[in-house]
C-alpha positions in Angstrom: 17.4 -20.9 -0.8 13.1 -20.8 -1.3 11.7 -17.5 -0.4 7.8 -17.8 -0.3 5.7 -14.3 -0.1 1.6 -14.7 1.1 -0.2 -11.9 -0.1 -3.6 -11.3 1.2 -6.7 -9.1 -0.9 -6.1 -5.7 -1.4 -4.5 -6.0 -4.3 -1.4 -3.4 -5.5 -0.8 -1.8 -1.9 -0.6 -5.4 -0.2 1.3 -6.8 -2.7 4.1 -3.8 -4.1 5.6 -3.8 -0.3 7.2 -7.3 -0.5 8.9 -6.5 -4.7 11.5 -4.8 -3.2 12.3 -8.1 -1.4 11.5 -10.3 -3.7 13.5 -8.8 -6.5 16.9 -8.6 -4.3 15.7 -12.7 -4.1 16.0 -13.3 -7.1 19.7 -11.1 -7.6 20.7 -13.1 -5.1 19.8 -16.4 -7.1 17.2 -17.9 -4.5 13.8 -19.7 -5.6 11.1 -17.0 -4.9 6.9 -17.9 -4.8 4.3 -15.8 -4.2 0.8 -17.4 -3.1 -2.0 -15.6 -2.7 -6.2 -14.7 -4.0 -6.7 -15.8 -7.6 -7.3 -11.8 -8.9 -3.1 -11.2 -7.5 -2.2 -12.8 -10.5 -2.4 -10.2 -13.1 -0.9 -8.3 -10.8 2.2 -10.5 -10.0 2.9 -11.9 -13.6 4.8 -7.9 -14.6 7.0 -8.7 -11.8 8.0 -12.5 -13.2 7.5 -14.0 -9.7 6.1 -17.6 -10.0 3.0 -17.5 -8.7 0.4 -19.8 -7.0 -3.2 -18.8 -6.1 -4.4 -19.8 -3.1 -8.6 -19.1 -1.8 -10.6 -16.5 -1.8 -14.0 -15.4 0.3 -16.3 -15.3 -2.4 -17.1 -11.8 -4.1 -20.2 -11.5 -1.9 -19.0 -11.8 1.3 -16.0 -9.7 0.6 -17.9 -6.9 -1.0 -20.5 -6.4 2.0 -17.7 -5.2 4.1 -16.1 -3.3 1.5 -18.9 -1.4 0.9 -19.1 0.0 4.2 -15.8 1.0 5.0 -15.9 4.5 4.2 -19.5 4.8 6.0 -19.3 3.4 9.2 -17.6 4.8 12.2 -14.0 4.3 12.7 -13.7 1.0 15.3 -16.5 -0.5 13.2 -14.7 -0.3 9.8 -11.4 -1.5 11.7 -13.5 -4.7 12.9 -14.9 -5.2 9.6 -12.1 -4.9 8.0 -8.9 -6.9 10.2 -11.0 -9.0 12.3 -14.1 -10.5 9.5 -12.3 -10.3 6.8 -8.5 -10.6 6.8 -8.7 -12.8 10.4 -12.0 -14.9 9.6 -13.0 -14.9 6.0 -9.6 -14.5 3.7 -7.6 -17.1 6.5 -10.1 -19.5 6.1 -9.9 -19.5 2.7 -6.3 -19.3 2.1 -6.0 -21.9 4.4 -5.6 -25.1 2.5 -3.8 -23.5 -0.3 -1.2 -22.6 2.0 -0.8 -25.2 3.8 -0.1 -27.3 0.2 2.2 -24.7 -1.4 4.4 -24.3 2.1 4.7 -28.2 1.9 5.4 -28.3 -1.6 8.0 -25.2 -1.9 9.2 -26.0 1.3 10.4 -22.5 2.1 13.9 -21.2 4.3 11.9 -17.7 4.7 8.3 -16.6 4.7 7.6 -12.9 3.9 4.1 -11.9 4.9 2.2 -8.9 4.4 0.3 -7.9 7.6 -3.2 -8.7 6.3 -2.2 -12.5 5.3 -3.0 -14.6 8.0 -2.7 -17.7 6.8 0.9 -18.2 6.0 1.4 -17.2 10.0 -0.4 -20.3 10.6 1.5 -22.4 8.8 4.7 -21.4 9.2 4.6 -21.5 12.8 3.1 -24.9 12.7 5.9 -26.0 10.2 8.8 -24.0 12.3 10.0 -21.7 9.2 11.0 -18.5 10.3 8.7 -15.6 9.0 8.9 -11.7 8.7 5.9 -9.2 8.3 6.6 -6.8 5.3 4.3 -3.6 6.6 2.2 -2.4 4.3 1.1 0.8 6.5 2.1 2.2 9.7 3.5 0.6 12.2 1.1 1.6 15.3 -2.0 0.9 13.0 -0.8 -2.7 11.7 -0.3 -3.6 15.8 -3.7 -2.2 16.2 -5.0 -4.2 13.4 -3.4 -7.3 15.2 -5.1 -6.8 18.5 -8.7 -6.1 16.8 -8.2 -9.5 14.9 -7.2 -11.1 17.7 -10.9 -12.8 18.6 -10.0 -14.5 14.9 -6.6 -15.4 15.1 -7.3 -17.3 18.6 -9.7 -19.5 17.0 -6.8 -20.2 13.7 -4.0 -21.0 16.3 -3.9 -19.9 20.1 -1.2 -17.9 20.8 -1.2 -16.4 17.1 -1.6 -12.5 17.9 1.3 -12.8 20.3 3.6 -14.4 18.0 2.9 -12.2 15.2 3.7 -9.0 17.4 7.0 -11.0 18.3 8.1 -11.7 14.7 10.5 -9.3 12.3 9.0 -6.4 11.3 10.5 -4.7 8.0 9.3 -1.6 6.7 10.3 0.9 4.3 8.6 3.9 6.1 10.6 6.4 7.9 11.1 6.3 11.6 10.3 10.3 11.7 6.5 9.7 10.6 6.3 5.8 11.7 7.5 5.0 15.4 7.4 1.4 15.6 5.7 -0.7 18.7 7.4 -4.1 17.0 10.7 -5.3 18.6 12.0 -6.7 16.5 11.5 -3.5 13.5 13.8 -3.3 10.2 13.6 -0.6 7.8 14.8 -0.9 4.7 14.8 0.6 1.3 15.1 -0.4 -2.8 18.4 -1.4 -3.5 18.1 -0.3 -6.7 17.1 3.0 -8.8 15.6 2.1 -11.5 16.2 4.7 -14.7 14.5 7.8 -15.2 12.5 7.4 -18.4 10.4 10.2 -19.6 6.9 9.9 -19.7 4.7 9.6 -23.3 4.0 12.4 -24.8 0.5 12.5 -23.3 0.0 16.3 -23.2 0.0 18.4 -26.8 1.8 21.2 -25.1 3.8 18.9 -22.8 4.6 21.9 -20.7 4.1 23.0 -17.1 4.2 21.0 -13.5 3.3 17.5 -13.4 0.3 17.0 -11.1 0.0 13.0 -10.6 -3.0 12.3 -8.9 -3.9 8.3 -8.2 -6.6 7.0 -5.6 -5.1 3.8 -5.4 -6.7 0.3 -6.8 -9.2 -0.6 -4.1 -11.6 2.5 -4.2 -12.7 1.7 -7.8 -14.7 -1.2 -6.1 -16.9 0.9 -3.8 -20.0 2.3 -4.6 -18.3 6.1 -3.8 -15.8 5.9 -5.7 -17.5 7.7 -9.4 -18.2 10.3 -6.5 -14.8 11.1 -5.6 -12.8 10.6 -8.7 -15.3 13.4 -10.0 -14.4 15.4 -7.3 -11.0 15.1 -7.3 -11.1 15.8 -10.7 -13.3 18.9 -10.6 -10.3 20.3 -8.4 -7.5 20.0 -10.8 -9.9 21.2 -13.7 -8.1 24.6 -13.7 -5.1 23.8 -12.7 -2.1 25.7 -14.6 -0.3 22.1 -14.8 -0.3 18.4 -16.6 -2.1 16.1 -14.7 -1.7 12.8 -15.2 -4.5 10.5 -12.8 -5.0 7.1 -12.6 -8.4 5.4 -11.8 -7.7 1.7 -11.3 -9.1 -1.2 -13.1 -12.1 -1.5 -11.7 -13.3 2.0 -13.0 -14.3 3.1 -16.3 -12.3 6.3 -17.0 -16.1 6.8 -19.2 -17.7 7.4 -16.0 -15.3 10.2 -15.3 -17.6 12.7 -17.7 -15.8 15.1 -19.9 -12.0 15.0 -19.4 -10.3 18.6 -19.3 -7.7 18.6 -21.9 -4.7 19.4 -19.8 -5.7 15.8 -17.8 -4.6 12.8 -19.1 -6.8 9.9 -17.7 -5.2 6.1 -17.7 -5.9 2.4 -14.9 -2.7 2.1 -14.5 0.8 3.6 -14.5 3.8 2.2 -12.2 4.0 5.3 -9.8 7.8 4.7 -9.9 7.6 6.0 -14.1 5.6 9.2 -12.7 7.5 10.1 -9.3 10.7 11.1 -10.8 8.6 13.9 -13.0 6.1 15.1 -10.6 6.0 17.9 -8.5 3.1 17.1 -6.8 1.1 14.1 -5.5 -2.5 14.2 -5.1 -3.5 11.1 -3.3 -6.2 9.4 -1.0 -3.3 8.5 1.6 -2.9 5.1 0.8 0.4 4.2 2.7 1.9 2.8 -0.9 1.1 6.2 -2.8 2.0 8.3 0.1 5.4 6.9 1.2 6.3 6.5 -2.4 6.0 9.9 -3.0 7.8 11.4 0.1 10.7 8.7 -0.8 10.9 10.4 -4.0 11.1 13.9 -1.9 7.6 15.1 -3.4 4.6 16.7 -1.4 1.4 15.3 -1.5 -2.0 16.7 -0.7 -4.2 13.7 0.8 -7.2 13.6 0.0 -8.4 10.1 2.7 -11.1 7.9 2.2 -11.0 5.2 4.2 -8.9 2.9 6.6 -5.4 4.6 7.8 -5.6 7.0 5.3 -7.2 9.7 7.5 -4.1 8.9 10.2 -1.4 9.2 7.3 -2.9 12.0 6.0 -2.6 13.8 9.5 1.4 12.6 9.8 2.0 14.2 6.4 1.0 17.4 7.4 2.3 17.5 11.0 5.8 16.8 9.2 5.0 19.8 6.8 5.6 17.7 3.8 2.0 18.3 2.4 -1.8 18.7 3.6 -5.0 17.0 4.0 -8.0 18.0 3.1 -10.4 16.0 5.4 -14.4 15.5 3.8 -16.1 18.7 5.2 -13.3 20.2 6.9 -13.6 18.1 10.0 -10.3 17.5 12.0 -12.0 13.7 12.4 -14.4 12.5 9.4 -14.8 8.9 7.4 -16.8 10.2 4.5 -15.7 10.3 1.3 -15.4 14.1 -0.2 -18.3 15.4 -2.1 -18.3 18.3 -4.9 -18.5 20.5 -1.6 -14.9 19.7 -0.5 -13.9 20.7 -4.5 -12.5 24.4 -2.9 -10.8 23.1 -0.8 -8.8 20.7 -3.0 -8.1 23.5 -5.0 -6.7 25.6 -2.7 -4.6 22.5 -1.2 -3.1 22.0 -4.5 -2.3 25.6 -5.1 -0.8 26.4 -2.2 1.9 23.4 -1.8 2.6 23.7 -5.7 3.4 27.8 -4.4 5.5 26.9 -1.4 9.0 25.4 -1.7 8.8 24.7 2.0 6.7 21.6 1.5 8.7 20.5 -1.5 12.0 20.7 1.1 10.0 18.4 4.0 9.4 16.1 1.6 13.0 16.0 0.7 14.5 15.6 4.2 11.8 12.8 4.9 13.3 11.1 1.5 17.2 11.4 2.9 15.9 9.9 5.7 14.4 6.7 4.3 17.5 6.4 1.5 19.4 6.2 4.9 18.5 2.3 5.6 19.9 -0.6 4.5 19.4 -1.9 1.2 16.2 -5.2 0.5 19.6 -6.8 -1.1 21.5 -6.8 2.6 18.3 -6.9 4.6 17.1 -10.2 2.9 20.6 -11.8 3.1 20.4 -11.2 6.9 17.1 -12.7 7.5 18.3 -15.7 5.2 21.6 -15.9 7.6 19.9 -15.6 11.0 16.7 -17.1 10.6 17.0 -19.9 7.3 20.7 -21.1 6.8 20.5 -24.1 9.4 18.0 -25.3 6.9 19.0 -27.4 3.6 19.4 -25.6 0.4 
């Protein structure tokens, strides 16, 4: 059978939800594309998924609302973000390329992450059964349907509906992420992959392993030298290794001097790191965060932007780490500044001290190991929704 995946922008966190998937596809022996913006490819050729790039809103368009995201006040950011440019300008774009590849692959199954619009379209207008593949929390991905839903009408009428009404499959526990879909699937990696150890990036190689990452979008913001300096002046005298990653679109140069016990790379599969670390410092990016508590870690959140300030408040309401809002305001959508540096600190000293944080983590991760495997969950998707269809 053809599993196609749409992928919207966002890069790493939009696309690293739908792998699991994909990758019990291709055990299984099935045909598996993934179409989305031109820049997924580097990202999708590691995973040896064929790949098809669809349209993008040009770089101008897309960085005048990215720029403002972690200014503006909350409902604004959410309307600039879900309704101009995942419902208006990415679906426009994609449009045509989506339409081809869908008639060209012809695909039993489409696998959608929430932000990619397009592929709704055209499945529905084709009749191919499709499932949403969250890439955040489940109360926050229906919100972000109803504040695109001005957008959608004008793509298809009906559209928000329909996309409310279609599977749901996330990997995010049911403790932290009550669902409003119906039709809601969790699921989890079918596979472990091996426990490698890390390079020998630290002369000493001794002490906790502090992985601190900020995710892949920040790097393009105007804020984001700002708070990688931050974040960094934190862990400066941390007893630990700290390994943190910047992204691609950052030069680690801009960073400043790099304190010797902090080893500074773009990019490093989280799922090499996980297994070592004792601690997660993050900005609360549902990928970085979930990933961590899956691998019973504790994380101190550090959010930015989008639903990183709600994860961040879920985290520490389960006791599995803490957030350190920008100024110490219970609501805030600033960045942190070298004034919030204390603060850090003292997060990441105090859940590195307490085991009780480390233990909530844990029972969040025998929670999520509790659902059923991509392998089955793909198979039954396939079964119910694709087999009438000819192979």
């Amino acid at each position: 059978m053809r599993v196609l995946a749409a992928c919207s922008l966002g890069g790493a966190g939009h696309l690293r939800p739908l792998e699991p998937l994909l990758d019990a596809g291709r055990r299984a022996g099935h045909e598996v594309l993934v179409v989305g913006p031109p820049a997924l490819a580097s990202l999708v050729a590691p995973t040896g998924h064929r790949f098809v790039a669809g349209g993008e809103p040009p770089e101008s368009e897309v960085a005048r609302i990215r720029e403002q995201l972690p200014v503006v006040e909350s409902k604004a950011a959410s309307v600039l973000a879900n309704r101009e440019l995942f419902g208006r300008l990415a679906t426009e774009a994609m449009l045509p390329g989506m339409r081809a590849a869908l008639s060209r692959f012809d695909p039993h199954l489409v696998l959608r992450d929430p932000c990619e619009y397009a592929s709704a379209v055209v499945a529905l207008e084709a009749g191919v059964p499709v499932a949403q593949v969250a890439i955040g929390l489940a109360q926050a991905e229906a919100g972000s349907i109803a504040t695109a839903e001005p957008a959608l009408e004008h793509h298809r009428p009906g559209l928000a509906a329909a996309l409310h009404a279609q599977t749901y499959l996330t990997r995010f526990p049911a403790v932290l992420d009550p669902s409003p879909f119906p039709r809601t699937t969790r699921f989890r990696h079918a596979t472990a992959a091996p426990v490698a150890p890390l390079p020998p990036w630290w002369h000493d190689g001794q002490g906790p392993l502090v992985y601190a990452s900020l995710g892949t979008v920040l790097g393009f913001m105007p804020v984001a030298v700002g708070v990688y300096r931050t974040v960094l002046a934190a862990l400066a005298r941390l007893d630990a290794r700290v390994l943190l990653t910047v992204g691609h679109a950052l030069d680690p140069a801009a960073l400043g001097e790099i304190p010797a016990h902090v080893h500074v790379e773009r990019w490093v599969d989280q799922e090499r790191v996980l297994p070592h670390a004792e601690l997660v410092v993050c900005h609360g990016g549902s990928g970085t965060t979930f990933g961590a508590l899956e691998a019973g870690v504790p994380v101190v959140v550090v959010p930015a932007f989008a639903d990183q300030f709600e994860n961040g408040r879920r985290v520490a309401a389960a006791g599995a780490g803490v957030t350190v809002a920008p100024g110490g305001a219970t609501t805030g959508r600033r960045p942190v500044t070298t004034d919030d540096v204390p603060r850090i600190e003292a997060a990441v000293l105090e859940v590195l001290g307490a085991e009780g944080y480390r233990q909530a983590a844990q029972r969040i991760a025998a929670d999520m190991a509790g659902a059923p495997d991509a392998d089955e969950v793909l198979a039954g998707l396939l079964a119910d929704g694709a087999a009438p269809r000819p192979s």
